[in-house]
mmCIF file of the N, C-alpha and C atoms, coordinates in Angstrom:
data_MODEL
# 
_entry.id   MODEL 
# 
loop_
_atom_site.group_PDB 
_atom_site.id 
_atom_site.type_symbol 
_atom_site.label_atom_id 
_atom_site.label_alt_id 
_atom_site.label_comp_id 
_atom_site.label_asym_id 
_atom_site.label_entity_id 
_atom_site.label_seq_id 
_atom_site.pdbx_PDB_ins_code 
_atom_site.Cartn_x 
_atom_site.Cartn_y 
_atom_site.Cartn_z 
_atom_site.occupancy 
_atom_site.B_iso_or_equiv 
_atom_site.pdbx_formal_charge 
_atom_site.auth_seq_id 
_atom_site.auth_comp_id 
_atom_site.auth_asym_id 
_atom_site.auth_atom_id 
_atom_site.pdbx_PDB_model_num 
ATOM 1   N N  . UNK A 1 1  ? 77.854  94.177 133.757 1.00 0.00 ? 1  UNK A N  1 
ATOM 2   C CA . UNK A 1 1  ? 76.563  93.753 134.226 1.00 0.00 ? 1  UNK A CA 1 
ATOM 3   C C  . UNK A 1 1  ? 76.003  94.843 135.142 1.00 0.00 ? 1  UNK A C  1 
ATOM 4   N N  . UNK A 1 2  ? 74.852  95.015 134.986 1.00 0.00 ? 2  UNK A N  1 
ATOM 5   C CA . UNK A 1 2  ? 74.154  96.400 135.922 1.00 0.00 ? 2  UNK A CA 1 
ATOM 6   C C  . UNK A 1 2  ? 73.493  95.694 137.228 1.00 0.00 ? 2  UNK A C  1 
ATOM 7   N N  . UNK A 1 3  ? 73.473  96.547 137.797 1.00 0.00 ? 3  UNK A N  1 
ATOM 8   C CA . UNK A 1 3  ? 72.851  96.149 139.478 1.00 0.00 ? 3  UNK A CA 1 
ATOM 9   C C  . UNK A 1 3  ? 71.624  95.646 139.322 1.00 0.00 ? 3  UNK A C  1 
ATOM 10  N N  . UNK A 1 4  ? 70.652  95.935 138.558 1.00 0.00 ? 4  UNK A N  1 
ATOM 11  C CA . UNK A 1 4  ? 69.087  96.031 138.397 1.00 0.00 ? 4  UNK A CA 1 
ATOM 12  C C  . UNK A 1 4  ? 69.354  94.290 137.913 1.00 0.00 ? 4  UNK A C  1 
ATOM 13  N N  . UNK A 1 5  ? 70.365  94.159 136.442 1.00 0.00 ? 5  UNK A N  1 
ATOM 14  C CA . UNK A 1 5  ? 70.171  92.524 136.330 1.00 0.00 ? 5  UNK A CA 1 
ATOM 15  C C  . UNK A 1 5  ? 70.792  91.514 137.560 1.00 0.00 ? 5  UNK A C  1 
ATOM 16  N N  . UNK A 1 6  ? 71.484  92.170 138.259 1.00 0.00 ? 6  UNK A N  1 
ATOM 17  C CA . UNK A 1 6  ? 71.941  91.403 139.554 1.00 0.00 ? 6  UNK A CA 1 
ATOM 18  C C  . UNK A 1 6  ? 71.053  91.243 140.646 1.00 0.00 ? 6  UNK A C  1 
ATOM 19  N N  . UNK A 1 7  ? 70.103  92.096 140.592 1.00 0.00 ? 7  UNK A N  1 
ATOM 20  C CA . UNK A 1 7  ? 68.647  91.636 142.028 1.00 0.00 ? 7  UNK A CA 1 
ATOM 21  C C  . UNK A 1 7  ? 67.750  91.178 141.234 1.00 0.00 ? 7  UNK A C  1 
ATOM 22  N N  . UNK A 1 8  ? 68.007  90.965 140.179 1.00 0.00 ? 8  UNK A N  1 
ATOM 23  C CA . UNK A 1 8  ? 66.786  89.933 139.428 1.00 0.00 ? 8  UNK A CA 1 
ATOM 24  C C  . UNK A 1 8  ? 67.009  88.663 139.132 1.00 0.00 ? 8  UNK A C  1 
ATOM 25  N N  . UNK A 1 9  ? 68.297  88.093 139.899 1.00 0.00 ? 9  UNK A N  1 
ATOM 26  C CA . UNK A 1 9  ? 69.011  86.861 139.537 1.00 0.00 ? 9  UNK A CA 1 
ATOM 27  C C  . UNK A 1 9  ? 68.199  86.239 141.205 1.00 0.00 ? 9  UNK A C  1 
ATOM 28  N N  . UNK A 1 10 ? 68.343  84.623 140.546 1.00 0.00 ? 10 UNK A N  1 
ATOM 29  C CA . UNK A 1 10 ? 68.099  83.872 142.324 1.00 0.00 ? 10 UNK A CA 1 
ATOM 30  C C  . UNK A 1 10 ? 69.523  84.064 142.776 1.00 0.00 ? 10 UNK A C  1 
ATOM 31  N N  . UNK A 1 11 ? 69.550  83.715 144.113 1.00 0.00 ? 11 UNK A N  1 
ATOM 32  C CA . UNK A 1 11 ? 70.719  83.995 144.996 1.00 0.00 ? 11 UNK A CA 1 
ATOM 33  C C  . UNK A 1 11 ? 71.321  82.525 144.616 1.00 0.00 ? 11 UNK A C  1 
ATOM 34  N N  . UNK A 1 12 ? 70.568  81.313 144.354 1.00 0.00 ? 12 UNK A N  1 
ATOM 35  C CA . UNK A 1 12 ? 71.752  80.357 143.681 1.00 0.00 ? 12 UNK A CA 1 
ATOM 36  C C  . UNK A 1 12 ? 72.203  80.215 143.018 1.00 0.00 ? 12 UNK A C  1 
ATOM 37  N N  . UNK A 1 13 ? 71.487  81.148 141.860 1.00 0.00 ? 13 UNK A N  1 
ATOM 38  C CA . UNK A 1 13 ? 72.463  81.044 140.268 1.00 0.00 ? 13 UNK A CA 1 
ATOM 39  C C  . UNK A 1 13 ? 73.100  82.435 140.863 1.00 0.00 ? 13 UNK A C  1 
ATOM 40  N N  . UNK A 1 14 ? 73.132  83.486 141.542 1.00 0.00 ? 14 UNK A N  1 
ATOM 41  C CA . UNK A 1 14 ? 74.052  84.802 141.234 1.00 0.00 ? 14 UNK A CA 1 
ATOM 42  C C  . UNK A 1 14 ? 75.559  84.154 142.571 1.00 0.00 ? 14 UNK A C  1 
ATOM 43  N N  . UNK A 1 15 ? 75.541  83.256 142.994 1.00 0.00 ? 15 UNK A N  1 
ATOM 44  C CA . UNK A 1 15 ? 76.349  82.421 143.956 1.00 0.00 ? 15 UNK A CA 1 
ATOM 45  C C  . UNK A 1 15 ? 77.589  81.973 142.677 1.00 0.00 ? 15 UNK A C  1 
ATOM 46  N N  . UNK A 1 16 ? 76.580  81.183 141.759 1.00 0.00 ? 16 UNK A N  1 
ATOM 47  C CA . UNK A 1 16 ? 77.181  80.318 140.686 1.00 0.00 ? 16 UNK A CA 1 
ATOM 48  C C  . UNK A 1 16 ? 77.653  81.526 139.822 1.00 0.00 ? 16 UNK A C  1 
ATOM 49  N N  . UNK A 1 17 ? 77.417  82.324 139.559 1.00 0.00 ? 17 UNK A N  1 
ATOM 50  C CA . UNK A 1 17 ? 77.979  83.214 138.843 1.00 0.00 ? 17 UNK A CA 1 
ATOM 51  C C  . UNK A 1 17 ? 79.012  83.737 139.391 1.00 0.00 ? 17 UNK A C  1 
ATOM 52  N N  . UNK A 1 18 ? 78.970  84.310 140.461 1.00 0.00 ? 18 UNK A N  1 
ATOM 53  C CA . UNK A 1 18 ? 80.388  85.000 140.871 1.00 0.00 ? 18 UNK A CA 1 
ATOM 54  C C  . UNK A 1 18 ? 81.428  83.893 141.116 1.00 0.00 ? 18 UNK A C  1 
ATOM 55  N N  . UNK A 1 19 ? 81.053  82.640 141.367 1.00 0.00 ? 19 UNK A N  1 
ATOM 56  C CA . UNK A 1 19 ? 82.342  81.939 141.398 1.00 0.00 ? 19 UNK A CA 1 
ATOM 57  C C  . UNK A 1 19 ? 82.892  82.064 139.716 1.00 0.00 ? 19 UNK A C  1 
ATOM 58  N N  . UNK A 1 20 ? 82.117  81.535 138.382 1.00 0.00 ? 20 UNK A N  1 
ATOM 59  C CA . UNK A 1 20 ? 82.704  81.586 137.382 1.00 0.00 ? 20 UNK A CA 1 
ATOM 60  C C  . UNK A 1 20 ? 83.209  83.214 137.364 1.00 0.00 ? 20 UNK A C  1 
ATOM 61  N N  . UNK A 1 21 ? 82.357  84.297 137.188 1.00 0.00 ? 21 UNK A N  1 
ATOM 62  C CA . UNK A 1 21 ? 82.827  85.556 137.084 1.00 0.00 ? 21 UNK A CA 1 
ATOM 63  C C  . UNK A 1 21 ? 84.945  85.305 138.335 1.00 0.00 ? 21 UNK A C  1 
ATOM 64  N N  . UNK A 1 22 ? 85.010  84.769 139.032 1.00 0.00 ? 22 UNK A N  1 
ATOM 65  C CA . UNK A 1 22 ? 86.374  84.617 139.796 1.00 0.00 ? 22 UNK A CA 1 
ATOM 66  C C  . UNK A 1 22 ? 87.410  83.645 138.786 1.00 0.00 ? 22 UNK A C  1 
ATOM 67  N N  . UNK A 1 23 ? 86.482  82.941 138.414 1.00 0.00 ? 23 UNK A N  1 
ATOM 68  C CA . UNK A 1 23 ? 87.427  81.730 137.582 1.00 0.00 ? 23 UNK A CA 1 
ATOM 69  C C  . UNK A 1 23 ? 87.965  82.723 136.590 1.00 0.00 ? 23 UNK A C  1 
ATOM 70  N N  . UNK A 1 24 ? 86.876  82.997 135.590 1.00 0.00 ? 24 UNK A N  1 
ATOM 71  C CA . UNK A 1 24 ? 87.450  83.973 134.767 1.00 0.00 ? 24 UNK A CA 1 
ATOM 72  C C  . UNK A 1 24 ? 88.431  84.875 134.772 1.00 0.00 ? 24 UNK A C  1 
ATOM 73  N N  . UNK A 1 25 ? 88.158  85.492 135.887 1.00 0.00 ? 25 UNK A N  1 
ATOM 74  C CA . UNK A 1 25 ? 89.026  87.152 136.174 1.00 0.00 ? 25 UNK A CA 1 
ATOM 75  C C  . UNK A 1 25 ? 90.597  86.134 136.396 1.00 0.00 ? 25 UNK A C  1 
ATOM 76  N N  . UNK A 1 26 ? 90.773  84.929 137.440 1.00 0.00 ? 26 UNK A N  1 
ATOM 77  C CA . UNK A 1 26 ? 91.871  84.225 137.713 1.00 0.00 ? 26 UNK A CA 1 
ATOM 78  C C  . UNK A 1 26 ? 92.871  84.168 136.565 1.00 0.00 ? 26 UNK A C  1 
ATOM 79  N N  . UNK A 1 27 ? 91.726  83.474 134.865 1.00 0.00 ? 27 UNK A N  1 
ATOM 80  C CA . UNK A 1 27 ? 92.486  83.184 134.271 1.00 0.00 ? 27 UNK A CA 1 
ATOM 81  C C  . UNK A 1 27 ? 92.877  84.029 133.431 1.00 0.00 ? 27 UNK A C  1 
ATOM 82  N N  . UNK A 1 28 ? 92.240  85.039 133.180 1.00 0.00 ? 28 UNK A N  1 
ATOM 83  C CA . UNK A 1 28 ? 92.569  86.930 132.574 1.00 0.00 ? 28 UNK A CA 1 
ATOM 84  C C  . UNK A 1 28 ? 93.601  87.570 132.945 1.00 0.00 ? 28 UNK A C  1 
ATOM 85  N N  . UNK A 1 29 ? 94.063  86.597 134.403 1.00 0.00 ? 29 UNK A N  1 
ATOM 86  C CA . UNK A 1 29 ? 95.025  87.098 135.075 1.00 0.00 ? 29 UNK A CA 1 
ATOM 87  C C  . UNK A 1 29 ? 96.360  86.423 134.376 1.00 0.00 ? 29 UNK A C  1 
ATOM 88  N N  . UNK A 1 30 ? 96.214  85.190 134.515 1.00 0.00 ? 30 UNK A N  1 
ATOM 89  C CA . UNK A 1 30 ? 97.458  84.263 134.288 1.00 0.00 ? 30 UNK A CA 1 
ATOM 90  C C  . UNK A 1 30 ? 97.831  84.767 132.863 1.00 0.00 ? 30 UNK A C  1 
ATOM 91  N N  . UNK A 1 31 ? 96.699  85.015 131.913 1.00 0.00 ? 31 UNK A N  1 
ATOM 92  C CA . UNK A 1 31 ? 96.682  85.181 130.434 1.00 0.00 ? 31 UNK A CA 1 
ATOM 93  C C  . UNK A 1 31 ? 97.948  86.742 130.449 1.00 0.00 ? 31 UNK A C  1 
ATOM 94  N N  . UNK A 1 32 ? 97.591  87.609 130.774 1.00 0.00 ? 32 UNK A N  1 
ATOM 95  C CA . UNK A 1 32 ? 98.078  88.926 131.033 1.00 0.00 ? 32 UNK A CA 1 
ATOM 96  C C  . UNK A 1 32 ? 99.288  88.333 131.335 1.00 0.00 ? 32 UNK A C  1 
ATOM 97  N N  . UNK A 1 33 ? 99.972  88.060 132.740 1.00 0.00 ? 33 UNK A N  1 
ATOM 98  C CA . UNK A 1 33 ? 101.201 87.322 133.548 1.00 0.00 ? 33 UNK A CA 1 
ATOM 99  C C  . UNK A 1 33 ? 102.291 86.829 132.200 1.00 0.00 ? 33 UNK A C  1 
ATOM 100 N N  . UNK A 1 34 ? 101.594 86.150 131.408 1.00 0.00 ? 34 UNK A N  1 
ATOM 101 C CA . UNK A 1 34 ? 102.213 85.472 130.429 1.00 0.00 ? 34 UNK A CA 1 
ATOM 102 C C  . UNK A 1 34 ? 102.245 86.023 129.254 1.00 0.00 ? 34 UNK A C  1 
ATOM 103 N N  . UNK A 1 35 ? 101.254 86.407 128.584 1.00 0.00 ? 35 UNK A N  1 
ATOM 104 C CA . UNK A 1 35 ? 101.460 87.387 127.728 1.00 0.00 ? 35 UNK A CA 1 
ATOM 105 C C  . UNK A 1 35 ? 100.045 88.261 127.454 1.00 0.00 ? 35 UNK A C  1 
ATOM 106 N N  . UNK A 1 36 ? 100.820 89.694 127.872 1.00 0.00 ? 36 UNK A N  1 
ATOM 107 C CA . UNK A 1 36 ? 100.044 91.117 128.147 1.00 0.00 ? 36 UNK A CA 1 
ATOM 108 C C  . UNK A 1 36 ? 99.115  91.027 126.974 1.00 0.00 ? 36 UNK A C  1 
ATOM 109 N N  . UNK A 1 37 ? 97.681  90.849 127.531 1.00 0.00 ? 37 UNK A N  1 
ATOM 110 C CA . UNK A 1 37 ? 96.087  91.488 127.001 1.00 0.00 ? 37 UNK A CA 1 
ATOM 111 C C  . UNK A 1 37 ? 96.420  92.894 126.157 1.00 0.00 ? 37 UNK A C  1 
ATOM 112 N N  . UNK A 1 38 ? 95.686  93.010 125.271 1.00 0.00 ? 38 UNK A N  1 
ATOM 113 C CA . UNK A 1 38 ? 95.895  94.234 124.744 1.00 0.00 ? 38 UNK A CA 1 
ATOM 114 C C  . UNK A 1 38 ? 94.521  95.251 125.838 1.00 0.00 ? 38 UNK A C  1 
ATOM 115 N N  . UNK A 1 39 ? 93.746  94.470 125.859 1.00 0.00 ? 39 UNK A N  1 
ATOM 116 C CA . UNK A 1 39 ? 92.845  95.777 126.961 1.00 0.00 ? 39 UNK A CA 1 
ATOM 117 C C  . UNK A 1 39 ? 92.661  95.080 128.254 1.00 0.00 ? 39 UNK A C  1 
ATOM 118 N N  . UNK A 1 40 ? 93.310  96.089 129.186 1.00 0.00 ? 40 UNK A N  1 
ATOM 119 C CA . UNK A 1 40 ? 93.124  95.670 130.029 1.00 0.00 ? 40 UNK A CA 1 
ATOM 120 C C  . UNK A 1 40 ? 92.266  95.966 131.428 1.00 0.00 ? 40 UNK A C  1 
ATOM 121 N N  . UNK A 1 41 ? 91.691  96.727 130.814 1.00 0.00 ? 41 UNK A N  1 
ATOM 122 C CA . UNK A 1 41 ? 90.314  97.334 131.273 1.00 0.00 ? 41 UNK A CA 1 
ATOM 123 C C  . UNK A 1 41 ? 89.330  96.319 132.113 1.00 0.00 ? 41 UNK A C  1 
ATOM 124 N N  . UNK A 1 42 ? 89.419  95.327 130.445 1.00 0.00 ? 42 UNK A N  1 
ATOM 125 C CA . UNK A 1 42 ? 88.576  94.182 131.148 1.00 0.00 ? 42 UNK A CA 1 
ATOM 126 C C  . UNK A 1 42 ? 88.658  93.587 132.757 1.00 0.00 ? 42 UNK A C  1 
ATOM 127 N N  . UNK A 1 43 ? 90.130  93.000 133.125 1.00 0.00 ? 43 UNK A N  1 
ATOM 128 C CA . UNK A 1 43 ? 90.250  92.812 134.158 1.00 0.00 ? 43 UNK A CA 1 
ATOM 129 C C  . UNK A 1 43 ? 89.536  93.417 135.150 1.00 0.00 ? 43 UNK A C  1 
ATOM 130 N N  . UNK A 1 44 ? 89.797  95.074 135.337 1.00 0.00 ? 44 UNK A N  1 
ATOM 131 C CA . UNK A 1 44 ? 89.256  95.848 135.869 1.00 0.00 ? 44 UNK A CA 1 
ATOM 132 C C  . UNK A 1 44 ? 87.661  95.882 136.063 1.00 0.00 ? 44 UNK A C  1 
ATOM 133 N N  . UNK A 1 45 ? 87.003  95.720 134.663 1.00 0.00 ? 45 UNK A N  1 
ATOM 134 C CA . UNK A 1 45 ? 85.760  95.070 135.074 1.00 0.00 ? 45 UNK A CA 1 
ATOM 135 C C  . UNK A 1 45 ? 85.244  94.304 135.490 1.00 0.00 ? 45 UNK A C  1 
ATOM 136 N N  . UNK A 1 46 ? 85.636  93.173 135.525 1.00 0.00 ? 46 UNK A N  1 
ATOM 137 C CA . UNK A 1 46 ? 85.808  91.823 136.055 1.00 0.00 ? 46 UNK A CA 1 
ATOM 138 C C  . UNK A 1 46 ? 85.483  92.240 137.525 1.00 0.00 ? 46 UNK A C  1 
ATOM 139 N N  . UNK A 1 47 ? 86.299  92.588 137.861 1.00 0.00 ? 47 UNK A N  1 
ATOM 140 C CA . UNK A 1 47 ? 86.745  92.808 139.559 1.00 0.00 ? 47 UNK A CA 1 
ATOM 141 C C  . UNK A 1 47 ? 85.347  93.969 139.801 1.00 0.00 ? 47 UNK A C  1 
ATOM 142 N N  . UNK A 1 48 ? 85.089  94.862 139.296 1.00 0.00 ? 48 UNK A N  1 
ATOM 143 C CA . UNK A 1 48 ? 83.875  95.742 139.570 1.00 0.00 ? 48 UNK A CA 1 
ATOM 144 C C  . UNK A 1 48 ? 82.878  95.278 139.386 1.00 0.00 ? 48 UNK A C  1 
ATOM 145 N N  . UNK A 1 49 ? 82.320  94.217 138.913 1.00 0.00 ? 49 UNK A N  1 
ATOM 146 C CA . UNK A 1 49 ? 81.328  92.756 138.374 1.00 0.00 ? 49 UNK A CA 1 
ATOM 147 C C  . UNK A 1 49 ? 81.225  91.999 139.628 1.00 0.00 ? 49 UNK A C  1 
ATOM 148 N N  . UNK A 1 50 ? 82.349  91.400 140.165 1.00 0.00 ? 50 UNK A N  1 
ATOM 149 C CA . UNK A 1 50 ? 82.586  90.898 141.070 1.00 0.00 ? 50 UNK A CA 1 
ATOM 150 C C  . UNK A 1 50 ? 81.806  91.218 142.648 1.00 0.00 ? 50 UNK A C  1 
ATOM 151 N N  . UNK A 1 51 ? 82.557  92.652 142.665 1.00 0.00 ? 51 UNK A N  1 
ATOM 152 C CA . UNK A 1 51 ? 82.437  93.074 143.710 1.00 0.00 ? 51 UNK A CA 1 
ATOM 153 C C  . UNK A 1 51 ? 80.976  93.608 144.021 1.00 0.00 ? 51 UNK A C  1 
ATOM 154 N N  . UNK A 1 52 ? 80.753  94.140 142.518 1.00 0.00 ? 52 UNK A N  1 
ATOM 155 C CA . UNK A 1 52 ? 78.765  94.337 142.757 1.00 0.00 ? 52 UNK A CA 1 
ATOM 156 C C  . UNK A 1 52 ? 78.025  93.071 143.079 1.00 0.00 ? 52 UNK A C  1 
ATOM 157 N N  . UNK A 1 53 ? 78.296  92.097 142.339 1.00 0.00 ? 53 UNK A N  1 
ATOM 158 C CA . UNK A 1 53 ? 77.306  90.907 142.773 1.00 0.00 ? 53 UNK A CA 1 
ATOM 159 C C  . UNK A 1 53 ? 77.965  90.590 144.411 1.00 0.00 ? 53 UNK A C  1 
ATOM 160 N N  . UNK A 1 54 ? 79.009  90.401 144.692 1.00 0.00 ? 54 UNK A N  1 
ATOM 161 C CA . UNK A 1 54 ? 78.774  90.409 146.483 1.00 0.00 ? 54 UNK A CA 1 
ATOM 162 C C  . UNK A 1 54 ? 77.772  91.198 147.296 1.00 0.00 ? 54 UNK A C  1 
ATOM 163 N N  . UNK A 1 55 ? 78.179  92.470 146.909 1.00 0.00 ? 55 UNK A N  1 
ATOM 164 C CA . UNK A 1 55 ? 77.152  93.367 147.656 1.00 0.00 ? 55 UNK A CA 1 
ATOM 165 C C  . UNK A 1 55 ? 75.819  93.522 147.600 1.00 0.00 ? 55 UNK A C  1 
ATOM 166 N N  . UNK A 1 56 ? 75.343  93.297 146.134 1.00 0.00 ? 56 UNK A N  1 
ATOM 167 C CA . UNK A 1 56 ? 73.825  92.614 146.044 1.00 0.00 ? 56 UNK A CA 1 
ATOM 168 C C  . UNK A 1 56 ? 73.545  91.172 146.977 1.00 0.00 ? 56 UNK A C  1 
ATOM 169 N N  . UNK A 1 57 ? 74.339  90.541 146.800 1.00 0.00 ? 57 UNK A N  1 
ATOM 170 C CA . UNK A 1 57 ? 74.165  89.002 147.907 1.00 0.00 ? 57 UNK A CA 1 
ATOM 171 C C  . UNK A 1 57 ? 74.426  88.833 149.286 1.00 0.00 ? 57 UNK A C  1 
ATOM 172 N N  . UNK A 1 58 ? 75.499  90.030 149.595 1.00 0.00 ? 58 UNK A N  1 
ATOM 173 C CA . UNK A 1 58 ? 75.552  90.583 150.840 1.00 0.00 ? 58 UNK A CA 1 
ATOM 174 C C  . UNK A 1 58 ? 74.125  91.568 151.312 1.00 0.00 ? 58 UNK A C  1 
ATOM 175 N N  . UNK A 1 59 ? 73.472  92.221 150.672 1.00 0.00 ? 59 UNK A N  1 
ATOM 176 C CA . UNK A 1 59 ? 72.198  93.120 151.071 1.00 0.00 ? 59 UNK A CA 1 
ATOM 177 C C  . UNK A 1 59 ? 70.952  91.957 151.217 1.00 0.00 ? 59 UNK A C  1 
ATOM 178 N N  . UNK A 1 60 ? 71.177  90.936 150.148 1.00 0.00 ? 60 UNK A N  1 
ATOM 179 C CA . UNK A 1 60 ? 69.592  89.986 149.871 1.00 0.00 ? 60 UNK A CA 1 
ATOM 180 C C  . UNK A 1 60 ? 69.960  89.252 151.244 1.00 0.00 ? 60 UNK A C  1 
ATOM 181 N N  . UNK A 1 61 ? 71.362  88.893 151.947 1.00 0.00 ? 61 UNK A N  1 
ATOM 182 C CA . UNK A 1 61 ? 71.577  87.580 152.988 1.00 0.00 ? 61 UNK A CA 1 
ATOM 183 C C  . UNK A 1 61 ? 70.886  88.627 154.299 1.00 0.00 ? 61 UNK A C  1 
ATOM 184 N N  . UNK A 1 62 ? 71.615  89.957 154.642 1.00 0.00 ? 62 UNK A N  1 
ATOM 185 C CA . UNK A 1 62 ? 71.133  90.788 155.397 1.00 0.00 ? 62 UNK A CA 1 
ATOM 186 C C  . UNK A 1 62 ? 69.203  90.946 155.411 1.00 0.00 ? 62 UNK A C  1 
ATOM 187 N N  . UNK A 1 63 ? 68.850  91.301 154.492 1.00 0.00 ? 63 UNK A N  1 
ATOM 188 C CA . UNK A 1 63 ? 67.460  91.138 154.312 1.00 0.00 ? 63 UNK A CA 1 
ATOM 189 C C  . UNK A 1 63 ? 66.215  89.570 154.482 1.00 0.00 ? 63 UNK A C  1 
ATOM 190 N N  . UNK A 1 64 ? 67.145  88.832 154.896 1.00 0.00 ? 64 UNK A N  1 
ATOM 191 C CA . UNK A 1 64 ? 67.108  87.271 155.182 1.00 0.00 ? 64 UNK A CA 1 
ATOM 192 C C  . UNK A 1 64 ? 66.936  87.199 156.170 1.00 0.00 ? 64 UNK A C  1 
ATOM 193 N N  . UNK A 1 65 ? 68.131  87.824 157.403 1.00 0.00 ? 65 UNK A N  1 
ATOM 194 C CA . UNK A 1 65 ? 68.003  87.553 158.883 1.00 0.00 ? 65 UNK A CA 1 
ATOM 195 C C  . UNK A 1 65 ? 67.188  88.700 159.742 1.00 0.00 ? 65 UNK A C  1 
ATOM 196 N N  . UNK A 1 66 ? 66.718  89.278 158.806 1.00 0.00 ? 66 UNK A N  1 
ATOM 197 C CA . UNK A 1 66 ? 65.976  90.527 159.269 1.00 0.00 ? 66 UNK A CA 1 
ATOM 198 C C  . UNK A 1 66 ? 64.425  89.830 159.462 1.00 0.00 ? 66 UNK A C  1 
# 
């Protein structure tokens, strides 16, 4: 997912998203644990998905109390 579609989301659906985007990555995890993903890249994206939509929701909350 690119940054540009992440500041074009409302902050309550991109809330609702990163929790599923967590559910997911959780169970990508267990899946792997038990028996190894052939790419596992994905995970890795997952987590870089993740971590961009915080920081977009972390900049929009900052731009809030300003």
């Amino acid at each position: 997912m690119k940054t540009l579609e992440i500041r074009e989301m409302p902050v309550k659906e991109l809330k609702e998203r990163i929790e599923t985007e967590r559910a997911n990555l959780n169970q990508m995890r267990m899946n792997h644990a038990i028996s190894p993903i052939e790419d596992t890249s994905k995970i890795k994206k997952a987590k870089k998905d993740i971590a961009r939509m915080l920081t977009v929701l972390g900049q929009i909350e900052n731009q809030d109390k300003k």
